[in-house]
N, C-alpha and C positions, 0 to 999 in steps of 0.2 A: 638450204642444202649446206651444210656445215663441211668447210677446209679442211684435207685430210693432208697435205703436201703434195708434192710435187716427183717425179720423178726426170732423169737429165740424162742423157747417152753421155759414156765415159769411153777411156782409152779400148781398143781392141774388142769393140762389140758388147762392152758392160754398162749398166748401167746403175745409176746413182742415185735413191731415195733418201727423200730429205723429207722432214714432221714443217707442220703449218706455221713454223719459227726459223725454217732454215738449216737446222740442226739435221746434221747428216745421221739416218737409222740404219744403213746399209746401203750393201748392192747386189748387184744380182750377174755372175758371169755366165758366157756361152756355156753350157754342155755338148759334150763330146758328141750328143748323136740330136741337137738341136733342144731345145727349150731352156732353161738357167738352172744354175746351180746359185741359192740365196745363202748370204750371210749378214750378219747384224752388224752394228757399226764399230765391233771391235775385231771383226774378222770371223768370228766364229760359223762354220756352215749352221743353217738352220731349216735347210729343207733343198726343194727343187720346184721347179716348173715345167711339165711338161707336157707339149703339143697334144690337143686333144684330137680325137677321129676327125671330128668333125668342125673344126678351128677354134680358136681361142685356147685356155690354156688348162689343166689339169695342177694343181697345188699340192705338195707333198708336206708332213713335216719331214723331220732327221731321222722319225724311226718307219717313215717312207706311210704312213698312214694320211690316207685323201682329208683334206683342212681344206679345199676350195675347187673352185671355177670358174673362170672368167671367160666370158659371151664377147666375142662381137659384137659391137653394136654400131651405129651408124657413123660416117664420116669417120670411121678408124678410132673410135673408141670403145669401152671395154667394159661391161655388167658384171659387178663382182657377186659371187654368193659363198655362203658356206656348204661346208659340208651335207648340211639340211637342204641347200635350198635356197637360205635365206639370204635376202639381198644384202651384202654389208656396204654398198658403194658404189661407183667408177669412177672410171678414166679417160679423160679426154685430153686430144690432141693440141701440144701447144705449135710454138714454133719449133724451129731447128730441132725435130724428135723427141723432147719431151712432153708428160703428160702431167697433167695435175688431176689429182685426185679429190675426193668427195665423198662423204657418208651417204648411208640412205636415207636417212629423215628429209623430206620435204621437195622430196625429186618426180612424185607426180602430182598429176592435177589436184586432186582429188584433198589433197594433203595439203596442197599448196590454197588452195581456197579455202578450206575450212580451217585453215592453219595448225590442224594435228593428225598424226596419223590414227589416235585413240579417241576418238567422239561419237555422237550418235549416227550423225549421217555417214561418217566413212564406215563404221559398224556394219552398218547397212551394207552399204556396197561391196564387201568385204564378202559379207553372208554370199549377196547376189554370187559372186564372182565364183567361190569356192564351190557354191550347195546348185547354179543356175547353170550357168555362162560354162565353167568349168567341164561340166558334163556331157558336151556337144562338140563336135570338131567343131564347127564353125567359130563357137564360143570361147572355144581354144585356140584359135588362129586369133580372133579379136585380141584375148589376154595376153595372149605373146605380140602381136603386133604393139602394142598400147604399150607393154615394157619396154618394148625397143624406141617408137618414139617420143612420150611423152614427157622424158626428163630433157629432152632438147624441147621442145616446145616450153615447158618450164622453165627452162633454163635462158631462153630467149625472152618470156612474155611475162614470164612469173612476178615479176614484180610493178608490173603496172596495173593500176587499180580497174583502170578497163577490163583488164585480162579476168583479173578475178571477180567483176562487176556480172560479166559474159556467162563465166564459167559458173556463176552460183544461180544465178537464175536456171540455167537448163540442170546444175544437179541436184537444188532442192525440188524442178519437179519429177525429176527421175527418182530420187528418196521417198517423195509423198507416194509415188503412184507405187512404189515399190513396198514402203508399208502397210498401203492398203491394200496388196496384194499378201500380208503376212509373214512379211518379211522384219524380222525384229530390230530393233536399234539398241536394245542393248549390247552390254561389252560381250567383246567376241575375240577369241584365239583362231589365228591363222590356221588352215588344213595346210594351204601351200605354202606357205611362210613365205609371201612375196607381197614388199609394199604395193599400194593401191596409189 
């Protein structure tokens, strides 16, 4: 999971974004009826944030067209995506109210065993998820559960050989049984555009 920086509470409720070198890219102040007004690190507005229905936050640009959303996610951190859907990151809690941020490459299991998100057995899975899984409430609580925890579980366990020892035994035989059920390992484009 690749350093995206950092974010730092600043004077009167603003906050402070700095890139993976330190280097200040903006911030973000209160707006007038709750969520931020964003600008870049020479002042310039470049959009807003604001409160979603249903929590987390709703992403504007400057000519007020939706660029994102960010989820809740566990222990007060944050699942970015775009416009689409698609996962570009989060945000997790540091100390004294900042957050450090992270792209999406290698934040689930799945990714993190097999070490890429484009190979044959995440292929697989991929398929399963979209064309299977996806198609069923239940299937749908699982996919949504599994986003919300699995980048902590990776993000704890992900780099000890155990973890990926564990983890690849149960998902090459979940691949095998899932192939010979006709499920292809060739390359495959996201329906949901949400890492696996």
């Amino acid at each position: 999971m690749g350093n995206k920086g950092r974010s730092d509470p600043g004077l009167f409720g603003s906050i402070n974004h700095y890139d993976e070198h330190g280097n200040k890219t903006g911030r973000s102040d209160p707006g007038l009826f709750g969520g931020y007004i964003n600008y870049d690190a020479e002042g310039r507005k470049t959009g807003r944030s604001d409160p979603a229905l249903f929590g987390g936050y709703n992403h504007y640009d400057n000519k007020g067209n939706k660029i994102g959303h960010s989820d809740p996610g566990l222990f007060g951190s944050y699942i970015h995506t775009d416009s689409s859907g698609k996962k570009t990151g989060s945000s997790d809690p540091g100390l004294f109210g900042s957050y450090s941020h992270s792209d999406s490459q290698g934040c689930y299991v799945a990714t993190c065993v097999y070490g890429s998100y484009d190979c044959p057995q995440v292929w697989t899975l991929r398929r399963f998820r979209d064309n299977i899984l996806s198609k069923t409430v239940p299937g749908r609580v699982f996919i949504r559960t599994y986003y919300t925890v699995s980048p902590y579980i990776v993000k704890v366990f992900g780099n000890t050989t155990l973890f990926k020892k564990i983890w690849r035994k149960i998902l090459d035989k979940m691949v095998h049984k899932l192939n010979s059920r006709g499920i292809k390992a060739t390359p495959y484009k996201d329906k949901n555009r949400k890492v696996i």
